[in-house]
N, C-alpha and C positions, 0 to 999 in steps of 0.2 A: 516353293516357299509357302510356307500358311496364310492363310489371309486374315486379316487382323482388322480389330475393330477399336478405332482410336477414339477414349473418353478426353475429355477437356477439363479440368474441372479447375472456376475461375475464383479466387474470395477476395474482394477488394475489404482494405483498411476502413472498421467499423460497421461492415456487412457480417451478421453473426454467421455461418459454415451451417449445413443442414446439420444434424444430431446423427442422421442415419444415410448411409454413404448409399449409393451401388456396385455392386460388385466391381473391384479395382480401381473406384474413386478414393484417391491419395490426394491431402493438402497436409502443409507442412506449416508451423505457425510459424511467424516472423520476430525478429527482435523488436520492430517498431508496435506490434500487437495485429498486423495484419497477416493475410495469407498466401502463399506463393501458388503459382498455377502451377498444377500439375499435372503433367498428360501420361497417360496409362494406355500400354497397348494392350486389348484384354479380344482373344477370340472369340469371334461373331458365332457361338452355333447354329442360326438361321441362314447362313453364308453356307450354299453347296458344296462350294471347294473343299471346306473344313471337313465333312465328311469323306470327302473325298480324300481328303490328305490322311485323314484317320484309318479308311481303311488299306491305305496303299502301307501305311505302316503296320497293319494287322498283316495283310499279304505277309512283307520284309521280315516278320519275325516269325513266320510261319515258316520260311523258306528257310530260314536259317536256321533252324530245331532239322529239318530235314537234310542241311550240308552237315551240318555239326556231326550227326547219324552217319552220313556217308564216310566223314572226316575217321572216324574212331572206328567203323567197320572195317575199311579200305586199304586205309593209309596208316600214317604215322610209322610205327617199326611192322609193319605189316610188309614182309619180306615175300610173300607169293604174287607171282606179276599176274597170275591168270586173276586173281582177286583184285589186284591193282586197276587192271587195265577193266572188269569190271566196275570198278567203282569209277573212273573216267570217262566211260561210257554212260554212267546215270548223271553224270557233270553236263551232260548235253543236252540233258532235258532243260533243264535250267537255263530259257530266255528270256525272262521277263527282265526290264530295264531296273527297277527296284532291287533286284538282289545283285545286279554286274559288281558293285562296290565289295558287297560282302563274298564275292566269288576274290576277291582280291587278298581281303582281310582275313577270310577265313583258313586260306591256304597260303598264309606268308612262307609259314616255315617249311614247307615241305619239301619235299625231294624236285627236281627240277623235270620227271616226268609228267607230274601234278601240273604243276606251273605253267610247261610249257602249251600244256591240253587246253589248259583256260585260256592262254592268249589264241590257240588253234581257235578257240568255239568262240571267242568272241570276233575275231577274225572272219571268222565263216559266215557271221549272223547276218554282219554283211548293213547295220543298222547307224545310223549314227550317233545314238545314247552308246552303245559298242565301241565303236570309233574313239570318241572319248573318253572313255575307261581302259583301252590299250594308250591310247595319248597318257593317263595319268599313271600309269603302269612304267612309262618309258621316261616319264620325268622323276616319280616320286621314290620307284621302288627304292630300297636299300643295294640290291642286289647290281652290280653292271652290268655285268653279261642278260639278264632278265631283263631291264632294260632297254639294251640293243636289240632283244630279241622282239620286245613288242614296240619297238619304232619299227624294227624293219618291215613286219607284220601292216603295222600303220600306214608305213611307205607305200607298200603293193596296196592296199585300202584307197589312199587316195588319188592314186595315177587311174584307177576306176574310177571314181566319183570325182577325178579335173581340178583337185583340190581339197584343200584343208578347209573342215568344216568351220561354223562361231564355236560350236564348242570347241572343238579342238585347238583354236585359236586361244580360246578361254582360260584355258589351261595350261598352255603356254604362258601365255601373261602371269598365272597364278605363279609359274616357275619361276619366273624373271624377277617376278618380288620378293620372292625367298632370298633370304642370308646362308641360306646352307649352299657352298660351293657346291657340291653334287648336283643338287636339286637345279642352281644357276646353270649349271655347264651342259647338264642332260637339256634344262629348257632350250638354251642356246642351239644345242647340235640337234634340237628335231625341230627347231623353226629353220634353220638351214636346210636338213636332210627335205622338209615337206615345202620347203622355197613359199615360207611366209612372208612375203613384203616389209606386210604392215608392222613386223616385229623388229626393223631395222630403228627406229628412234628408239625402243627399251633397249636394246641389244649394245645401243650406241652409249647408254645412260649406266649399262650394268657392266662395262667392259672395265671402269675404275669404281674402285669402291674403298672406304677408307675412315679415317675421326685422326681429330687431334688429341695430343694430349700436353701438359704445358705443369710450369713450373713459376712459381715467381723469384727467378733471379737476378733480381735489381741487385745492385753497387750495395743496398744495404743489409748485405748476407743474409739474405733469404737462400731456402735450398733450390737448386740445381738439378736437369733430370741425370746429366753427367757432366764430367771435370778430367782435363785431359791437364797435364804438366808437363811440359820440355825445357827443364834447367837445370844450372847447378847448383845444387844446395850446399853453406857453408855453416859450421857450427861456429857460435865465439860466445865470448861471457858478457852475460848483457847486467848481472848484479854481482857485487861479494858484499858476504858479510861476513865480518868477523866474528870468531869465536873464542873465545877469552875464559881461561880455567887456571888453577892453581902450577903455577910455572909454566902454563904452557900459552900457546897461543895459535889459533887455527884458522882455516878460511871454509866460509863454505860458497863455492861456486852456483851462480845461478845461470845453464847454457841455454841457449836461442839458436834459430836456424834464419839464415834470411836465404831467400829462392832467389837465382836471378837466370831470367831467360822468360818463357811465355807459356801462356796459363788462356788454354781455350776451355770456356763454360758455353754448357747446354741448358740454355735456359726453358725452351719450350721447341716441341717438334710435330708433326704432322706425319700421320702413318697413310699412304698409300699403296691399297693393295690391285695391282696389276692380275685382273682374268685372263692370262692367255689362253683359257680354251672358248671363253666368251669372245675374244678378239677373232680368233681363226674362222669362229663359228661367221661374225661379222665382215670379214671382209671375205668370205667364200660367199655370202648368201647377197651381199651389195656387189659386188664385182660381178657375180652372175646375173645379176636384176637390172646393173647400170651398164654393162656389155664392155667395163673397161675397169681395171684393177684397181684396186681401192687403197691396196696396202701401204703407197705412201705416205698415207694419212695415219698411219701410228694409233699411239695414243691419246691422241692432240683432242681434247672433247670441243675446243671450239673449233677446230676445223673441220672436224664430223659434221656440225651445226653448220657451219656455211655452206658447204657440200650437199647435205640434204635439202637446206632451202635453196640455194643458187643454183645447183645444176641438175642434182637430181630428181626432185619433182618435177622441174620444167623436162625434162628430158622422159620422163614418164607420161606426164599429162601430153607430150608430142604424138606418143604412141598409141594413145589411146584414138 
C-alpha cells in the first residue's frame, strides 16, 4: 500500500483561512461563514517507501510491455506448438511477485496450454506471494475447470508448507464477501479443500443470503405484490335506466359481478436465497474440524451460532 502523508487543515468560525494553501490543503466554507476541517491524504516524497512503491511499479510496467510481446509473438491464433511451447518457456522467467497478477490478466483469454503453464510456474516457485495468486486464480477466475486446476495445484502447495498461508486466508475472505455465486462457492470449496478453520463463521454467515421486498397492501387498496382468487363469481344488474324515444321505450342495463369465496393478498415478501454449495462446503469443512457430523444443523443460522460458541470452540481450545 503507498504511504501517505496526512494534512489536517483546521479554520474555526471568524479565523480568516491563509490566502495560500499547501499542496492538498482543502477547506470548504460553511453556511454559518466558518470553515470545515479538512483532511487531505497527499504522498510524503521524503518517505522511502514511496520510492519504493514507484519503482516497483516502473518494474510492473516494464514486465508487462515484455508479456504483451511474448503474448502476440507466441500465442493467440498462433497455431505452431514448437513456437507455443517456446513462448511458455520465456513465461518461466518471469518470477518476480509484482507481475504474478498481470501473468493472470494478461493471459485470461488464452488457450488452456497457456493457462495451465502459468499455474505450473507459479506452483513451482514454490513462494508465497505465488501461493496467493494460484489462491485468487482458483476463486476469481471465470473459467471452472481453471479454477480447479489452480486449487488443486494450491492443495499439493499447502500439504508442503502445513497449511494455508494469511494471504491465502485473505483471499478467501475476499471470496466470501463477494455477491457473485461463483466467486462465493469457489471461496467456499477451497477453504474446505485447504481445511481453513477460521473460515467456518463467514462460511456459516454466507450459506443464506437474501432482501426483502414489500408492498403496501392495507385494507385501503393500496397495491399488492400478488392476488390469488378462489370463488365464484355471479353477474346481476346493479342500475336501469330508462330510455324513452318517440313510441318507443327501452332499458339500459348497468351489470356488476359480486365474488363469493376467498381472496388471498400478498402484501409484502422476503426472498431467501439458499448456497448449497456454500452449505456442503460447511459442513464437510466443520464435521472434519469438530470430528463429528454437522449436517443436522441445516440451515438454522442460530443454531450454527450456538454450535460454534457452545461446543465447538470449547472442543477445540480442549485440543489444543
Amino acid at each position: 500500500m503507498m504511504p501517505l502523508r496526512v494534512v489536517v487543515v483546521v479554520a474555526l468560525a471568524g479565523v480568516a483561512a491563509p490566502r495560500a494553501l499547501a499542496q492538498g490543503e482543502i477547506t470548504q466554507p460553511t453556511s454559518r461563514g466558518g470553515t470545515r476541517v479538512g483532511v487531505v491524504r497527499v504522498p510524503d516524497p521524503a518517505d522511502p517507501r514511496q520510492e519504493a512503491y514507484r519503482a516497483e511499479q516502473r518494474r510492473r510496467v516494464a514486465l508487462e510491455r515484455e508479456l504483451y510481446t511474448i503474448r502476440a509473438q507466441h500465442f493467440g491464433a498462433m497455431r505452431n506448438e514448437t513456437i507455443r511451447r517456446a513462448g511458455i518457456e520465456k513465461l518461466r522467467a518471469f518470477d518476480e511477485p509484482v507481475v504474478f497478477p498481470s501473468l493472470l490478466k494478461i493471459f485470461a483469454r488464452e488457450k488452456g496450454d497457456v493457462r495451465t503453464a502459468i499455474l505450473d510456474h507459479l506452483a513451482a516457485l514454490g513462494t508465497d506471494q505465488a501461493d496467493a495468486t494460484l489462491a485468487w486464480a482458483a476463486v476469481f477466475d471465470r473459467d471452472r475447470e481453471h479454477r480447479g486446476a489452480a486449487a488443486e495445484r494450491l492443495a499439493a502447495r499447502c500439504r508442503e508448507t502445513g497449511g494455508a498461508s494469511e494471504r491465502v486466508r485473505s483471499v478467501i475472505a475476499e471470496g466470501m464477501r463477494r455477491t457473485d455465486r461463483d466467486a462465493l462457492a469457489a471461496a467456499a470449496h477451497l477453504a474446505d479443500v485447504l481445511n481453513v478453520v477460521q473460515a467456518i463463521p463467514m462460511l456459516i454467515t454466507a450459506q443464506l443470503g437474501g432482501g426483502g421486498a414489500g408492498a403496501g397492501g392495507g385494507s385501503g387498496g393500496e397495491s399488492s405484490l400478488a392476488q390469488i382468487v378462489v370463488g365464484t363469481q355471479t353477474a346481476y344488474v346493479s342500475d336501469l335506466q330508462p330510455v324513452v324515444g318517440d313510441s318507443a321505450v327501452g332499458f339500459d342495463p348497468q351489470l356488476a359481478v359480486v365474488t363469493e369465496g376467498v381472496v388471498l393478498r400478498v402484501v409484502s415478501a422476503t426472498v431467501v436465497t439458499y448456497q448449497y454449495d456454500v452449505h456442503r462446503s460447511l459442513v464437510a469443512l466443520s464435521g472434519r474440524a469438530w470430528g463429528r457430523s454437522t449436517e443436522h444443523l441445516g440451515f438454522d443460522q442460530r443454531a450454527w451460532a450456538k454450535w460454534y460458541e457452545d461446543e465447538f470452540l470449547p472442543t477445540r481450545a480442549g485440543k489444543k
